[in-house]
C-alpha positions in Angstrom: -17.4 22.0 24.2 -13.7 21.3 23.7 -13.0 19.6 20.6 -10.1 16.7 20.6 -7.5 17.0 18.3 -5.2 14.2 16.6 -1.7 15.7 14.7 -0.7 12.6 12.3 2.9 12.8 10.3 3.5 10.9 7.2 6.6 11.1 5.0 6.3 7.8 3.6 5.3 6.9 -0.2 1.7 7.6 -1.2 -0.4 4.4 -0.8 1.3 4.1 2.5 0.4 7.5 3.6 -3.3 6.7 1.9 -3.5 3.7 4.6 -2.7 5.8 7.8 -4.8 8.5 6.6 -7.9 6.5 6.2 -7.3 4.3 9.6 -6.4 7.9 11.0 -10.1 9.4 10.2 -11.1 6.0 11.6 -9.5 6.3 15.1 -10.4 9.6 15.4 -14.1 9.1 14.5 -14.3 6.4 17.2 -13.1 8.4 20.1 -14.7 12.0 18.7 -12.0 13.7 17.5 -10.6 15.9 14.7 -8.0 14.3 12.2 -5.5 16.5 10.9 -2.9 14.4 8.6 0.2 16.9 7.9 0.9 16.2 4.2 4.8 16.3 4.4 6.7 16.5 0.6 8.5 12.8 0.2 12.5 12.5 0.4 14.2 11.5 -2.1 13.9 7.8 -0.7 10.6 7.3 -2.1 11.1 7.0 -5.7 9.4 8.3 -8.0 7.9 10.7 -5.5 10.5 13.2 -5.0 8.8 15.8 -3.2 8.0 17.8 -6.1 4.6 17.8 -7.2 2.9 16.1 -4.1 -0.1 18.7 -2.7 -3.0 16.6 -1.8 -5.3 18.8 -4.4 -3.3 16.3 -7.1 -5.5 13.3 -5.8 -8.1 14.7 -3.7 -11.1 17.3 -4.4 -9.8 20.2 -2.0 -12.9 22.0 -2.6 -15.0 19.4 -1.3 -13.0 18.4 1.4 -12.8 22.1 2.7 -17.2 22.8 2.5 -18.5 19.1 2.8 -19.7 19.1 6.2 -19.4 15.3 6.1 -15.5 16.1 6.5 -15.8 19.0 9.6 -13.0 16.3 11.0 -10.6 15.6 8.6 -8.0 18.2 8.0 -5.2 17.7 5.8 -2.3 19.8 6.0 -0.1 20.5 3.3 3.5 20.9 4.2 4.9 21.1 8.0 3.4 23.5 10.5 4.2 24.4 14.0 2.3 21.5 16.4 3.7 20.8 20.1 6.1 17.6 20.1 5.3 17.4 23.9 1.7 16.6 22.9 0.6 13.3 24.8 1.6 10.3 22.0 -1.7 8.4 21.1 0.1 4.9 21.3 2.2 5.7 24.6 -0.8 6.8 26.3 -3.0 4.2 25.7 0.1 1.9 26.1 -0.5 0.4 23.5 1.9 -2.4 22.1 0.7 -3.4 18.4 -2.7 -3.3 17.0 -3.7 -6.8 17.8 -2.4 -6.0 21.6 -6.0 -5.0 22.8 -9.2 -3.7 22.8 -9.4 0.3 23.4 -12.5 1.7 25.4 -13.1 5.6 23.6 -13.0 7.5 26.0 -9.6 6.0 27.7 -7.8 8.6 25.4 -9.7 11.8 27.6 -7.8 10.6 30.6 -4.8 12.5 28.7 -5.7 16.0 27.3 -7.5 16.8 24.1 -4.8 17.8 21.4 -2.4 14.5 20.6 0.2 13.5 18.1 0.6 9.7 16.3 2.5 8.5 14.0 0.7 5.5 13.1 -2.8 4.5 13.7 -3.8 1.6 11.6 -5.7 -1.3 13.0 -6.3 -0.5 16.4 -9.0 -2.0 17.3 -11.6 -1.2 19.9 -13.9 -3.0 22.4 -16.0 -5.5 20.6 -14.8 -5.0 17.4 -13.1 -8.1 15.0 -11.1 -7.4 12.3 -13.7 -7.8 9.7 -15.9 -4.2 11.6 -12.1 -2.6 11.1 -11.9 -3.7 6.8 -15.7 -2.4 6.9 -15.2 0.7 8.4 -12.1 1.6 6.2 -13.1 0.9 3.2 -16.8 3.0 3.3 -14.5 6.0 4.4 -12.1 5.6 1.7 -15.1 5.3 -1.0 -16.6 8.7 0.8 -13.3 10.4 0.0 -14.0 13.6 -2.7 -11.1 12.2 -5.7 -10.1 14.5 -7.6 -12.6 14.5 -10.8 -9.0 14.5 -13.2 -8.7 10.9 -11.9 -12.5 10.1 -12.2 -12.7 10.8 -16.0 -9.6 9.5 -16.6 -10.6 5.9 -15.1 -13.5 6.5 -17.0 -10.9 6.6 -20.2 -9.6 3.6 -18.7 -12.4 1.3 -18.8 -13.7 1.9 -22.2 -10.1 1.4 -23.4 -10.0 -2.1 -21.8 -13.8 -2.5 -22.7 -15.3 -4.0 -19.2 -14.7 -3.1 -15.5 -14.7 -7.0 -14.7 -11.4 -7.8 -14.0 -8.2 -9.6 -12.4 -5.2 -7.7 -11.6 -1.8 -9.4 -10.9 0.4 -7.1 -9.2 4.3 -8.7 -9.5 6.6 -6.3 -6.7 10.1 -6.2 -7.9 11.3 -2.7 -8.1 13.2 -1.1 -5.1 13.0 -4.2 -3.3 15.4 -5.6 -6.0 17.5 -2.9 -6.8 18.4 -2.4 -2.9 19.2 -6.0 -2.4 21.4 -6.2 -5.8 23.1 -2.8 -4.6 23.7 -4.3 -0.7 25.1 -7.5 -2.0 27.6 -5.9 -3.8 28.7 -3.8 -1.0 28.8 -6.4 1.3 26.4 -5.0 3.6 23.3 -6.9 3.1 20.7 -6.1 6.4 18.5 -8.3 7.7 15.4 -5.9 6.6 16.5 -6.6 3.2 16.2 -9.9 2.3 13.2 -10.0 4.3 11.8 -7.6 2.0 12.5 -9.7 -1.0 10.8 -12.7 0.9 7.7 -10.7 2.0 7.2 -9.0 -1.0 8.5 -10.5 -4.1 7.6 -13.8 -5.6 8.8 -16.1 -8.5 6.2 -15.1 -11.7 5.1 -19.1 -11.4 3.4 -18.7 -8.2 1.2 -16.0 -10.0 0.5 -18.0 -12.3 -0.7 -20.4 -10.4 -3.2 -18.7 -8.7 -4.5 -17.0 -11.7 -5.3 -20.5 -13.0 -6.6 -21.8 -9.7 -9.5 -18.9 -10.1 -10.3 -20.8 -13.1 -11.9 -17.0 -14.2 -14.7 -16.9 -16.8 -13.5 -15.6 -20.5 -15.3 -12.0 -20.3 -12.6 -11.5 -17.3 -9.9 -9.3 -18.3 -6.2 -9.9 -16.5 -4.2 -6.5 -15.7 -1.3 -7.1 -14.8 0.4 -4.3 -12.8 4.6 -4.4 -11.7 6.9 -1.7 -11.1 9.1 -3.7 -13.2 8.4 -3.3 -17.1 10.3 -6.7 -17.5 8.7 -8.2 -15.6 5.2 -7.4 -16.4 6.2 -8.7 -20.3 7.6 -11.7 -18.8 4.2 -12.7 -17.2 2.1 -11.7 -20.1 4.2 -14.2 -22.5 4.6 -16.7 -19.3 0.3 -16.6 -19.2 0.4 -16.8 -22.7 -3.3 -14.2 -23.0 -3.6 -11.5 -25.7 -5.9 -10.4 -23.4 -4.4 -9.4 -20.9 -3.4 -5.7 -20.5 -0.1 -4.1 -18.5 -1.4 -1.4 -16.7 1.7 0.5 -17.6 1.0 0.7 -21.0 -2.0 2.8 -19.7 -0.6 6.4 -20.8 -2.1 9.7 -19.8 -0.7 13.4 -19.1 -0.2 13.1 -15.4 1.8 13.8 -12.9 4.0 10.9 -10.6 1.5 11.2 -7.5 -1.7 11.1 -10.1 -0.1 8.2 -11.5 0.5 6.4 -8.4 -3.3 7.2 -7.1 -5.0 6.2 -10.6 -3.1 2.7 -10.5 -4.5 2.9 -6.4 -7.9 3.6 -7.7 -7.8 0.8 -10.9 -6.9 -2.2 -7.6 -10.1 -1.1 -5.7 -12.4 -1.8 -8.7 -11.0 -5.0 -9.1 -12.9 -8.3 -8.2 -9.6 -9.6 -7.3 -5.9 -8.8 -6.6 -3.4 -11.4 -6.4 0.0 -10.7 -5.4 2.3 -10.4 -1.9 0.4 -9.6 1.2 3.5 -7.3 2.3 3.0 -5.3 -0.7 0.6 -2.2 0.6 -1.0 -1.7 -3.2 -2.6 -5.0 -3.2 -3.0 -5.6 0.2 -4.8 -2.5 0.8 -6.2 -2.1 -2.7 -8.3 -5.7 -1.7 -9.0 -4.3 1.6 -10.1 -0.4 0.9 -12.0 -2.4 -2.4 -13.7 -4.8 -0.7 -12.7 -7.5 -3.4 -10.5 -10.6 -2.7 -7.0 -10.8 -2.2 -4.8 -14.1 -3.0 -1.2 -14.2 -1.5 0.9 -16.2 -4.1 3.3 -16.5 -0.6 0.9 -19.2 0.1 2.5 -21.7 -2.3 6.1 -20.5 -1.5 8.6 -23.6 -0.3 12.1 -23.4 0.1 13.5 -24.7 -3.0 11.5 -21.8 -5.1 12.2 -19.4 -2.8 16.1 -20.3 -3.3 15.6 -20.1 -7.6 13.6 -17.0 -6.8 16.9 -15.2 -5.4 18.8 -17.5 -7.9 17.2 -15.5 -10.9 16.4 -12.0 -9.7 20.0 -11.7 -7.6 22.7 -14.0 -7.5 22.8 -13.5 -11.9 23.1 -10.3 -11.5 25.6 -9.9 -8.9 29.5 -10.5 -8.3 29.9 -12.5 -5.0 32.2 -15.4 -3.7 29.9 -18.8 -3.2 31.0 -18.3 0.2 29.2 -15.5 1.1 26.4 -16.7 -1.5 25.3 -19.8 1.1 26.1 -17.4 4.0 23.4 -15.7 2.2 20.9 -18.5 1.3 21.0 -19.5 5.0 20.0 -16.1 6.3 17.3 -15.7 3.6 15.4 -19.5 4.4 15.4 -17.9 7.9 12.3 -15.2 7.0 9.9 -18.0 5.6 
């Protein structure tokens, strides 16, 4: 019997490679076939994952993934190898359009060969199945995956230093978003992509405040506030006004960048919930691969916050004629 093949690429940063490998596995389990994810090093794009430092033993028990018979069809590939580009594409053959474009029958991809190539393969959703069988299905075969027992005893550490595993985490997205924008402004050359960016995934620390109080959480309920902005994280723990409430980046341990990025991963899928920027694929798909809830403080943007938002975090720290700043504004409102 001829075994299918799928050949996935992923250069992208590491939660977002996590995502496509999980739905990958998932795809291929529903039509049958092997999953082979080609672990490609990062460019130096993705900050702080450089390319150094990022083979998938880091994060994930090789060993285990290698003799488990429970993962005889998921292969991950470290570094490029030699796969056919003329390969039948999974999404051109199956025509399909977006994930929410239609139902796929299985065996519809057999029509085409039995060794494919995708680039992306999350939420595709088969016949009869809802979105809810698709968050299901994910997140059992993310808990299956073999991590890498470093990580396990250091979250270990990581609970008994906060002293409960019930908890909150508030996760504030500034970072690249930010910097890009500032950097763009000042050229001149701001892209569309942009300041959608800072829409999608930043908000103004009020809005998580808000929802942390509309939780109304019970006192053993520790916040963590996570944020790839130090500032910003020490803003909202004065703004919140809680001696209890820890910065996960105070959390220090002899790691390396990807472990880093994977432990903070693994700390959002024991949470009971995440509130931050639905855009944002650490909370998004830290709620989703956890199976806790997820509140999008974008629910309680409006226009005039949105406009202080950009007020504070750009226009302050950026040289531009009022001109081009309501040029600006306009094109910004346009993405709510």
């Amino acid at each position: 019997m001829i075994r299918t093949s799928i050949f996935l690429y992923r250069r992208d940063r590491l939660i977002s490679r996590i995502r496509h490998l999980v739905y990958g596995w998932r795809f291929a389990k529903k039509v049958g076939a092997d999953f082979n994810m080609i672990w490609l090093p990062t460019t130096r794009k993705y900050i702080p994952e450089d390319g150094k430092h990022f083979d998938i033993s880091y994060i994930l028990d090789v060993f285990d993934l290698n003799t488990d018979e429970f993962f005889k069809d998921l292969n991950i590939i470290n570094g490029d190898i030699d796969v056919d580009i003329n390969y039948p594409h999974v999404k051109e053959v199956l025509k399909i359009d977006s994930p929410k474009g239609r139902n796929i029958e299985p065996f519809e991809l057999y029509r085409y060969g039995h060794k494919f190539i995708a680039d992306d393969l999350v939420g595709y959703r088969f016949n009869n199945e809802s979105r809810h069988n698709i968050y299901q299905d994910v997140s059992r075969l993310f808990s299956l995956l073999p991590i890498n027992k470093f990580l396990l005893k250091e979250l270990d550490c990581f609970f008994e230093k906060i002293g409960t595993t019930q908890f909150v985490i508030v996760h504030i997205r500034r970072g690249d978003v930010i910097r890009v924008l500032r950097e763009n402004i000042s050229k001149g050359n701001v892209a569309d992509d942009d300041l959608k960016q800072f829409v999608m995934r930043t908000s103004p620390l009020s809005c998580y405040s808000e929802t942390l109080t509309d939780l109304n959480l019970e006192r053993d309920v520790r916040i963590i506030i996570s944020s790839d902005c130090e500032e910003s994280a020490n803003k909202f723990k004065k703004l919140i006004n809680s001696d209890d409430a820890f910065i996960l980046g105070d959390y220090e341990f002899d790691a390396l960048p990807i472990q880093k990025s994977f432990f903070d991963f693994l700390v959002f899928t024991k949470a009971m919930h995440v509130i931050g920027t639905k855009s944002s694929v650490y909370g998004k798909y830290g709620a989703i691969f956890g199976k806790n809830s997820f509140y999008n403080v974008l629910d309680t943007y409006t226009e005039s916050l949105l406009l202080n938002h950009f007020e504070d975090e750009i226009l302050q720290k950026v040289d531009v004629p009022d001109v081009e700043i309501e040029h600006l504004k306009k094109r910004l409102l346009s993405f709510i």
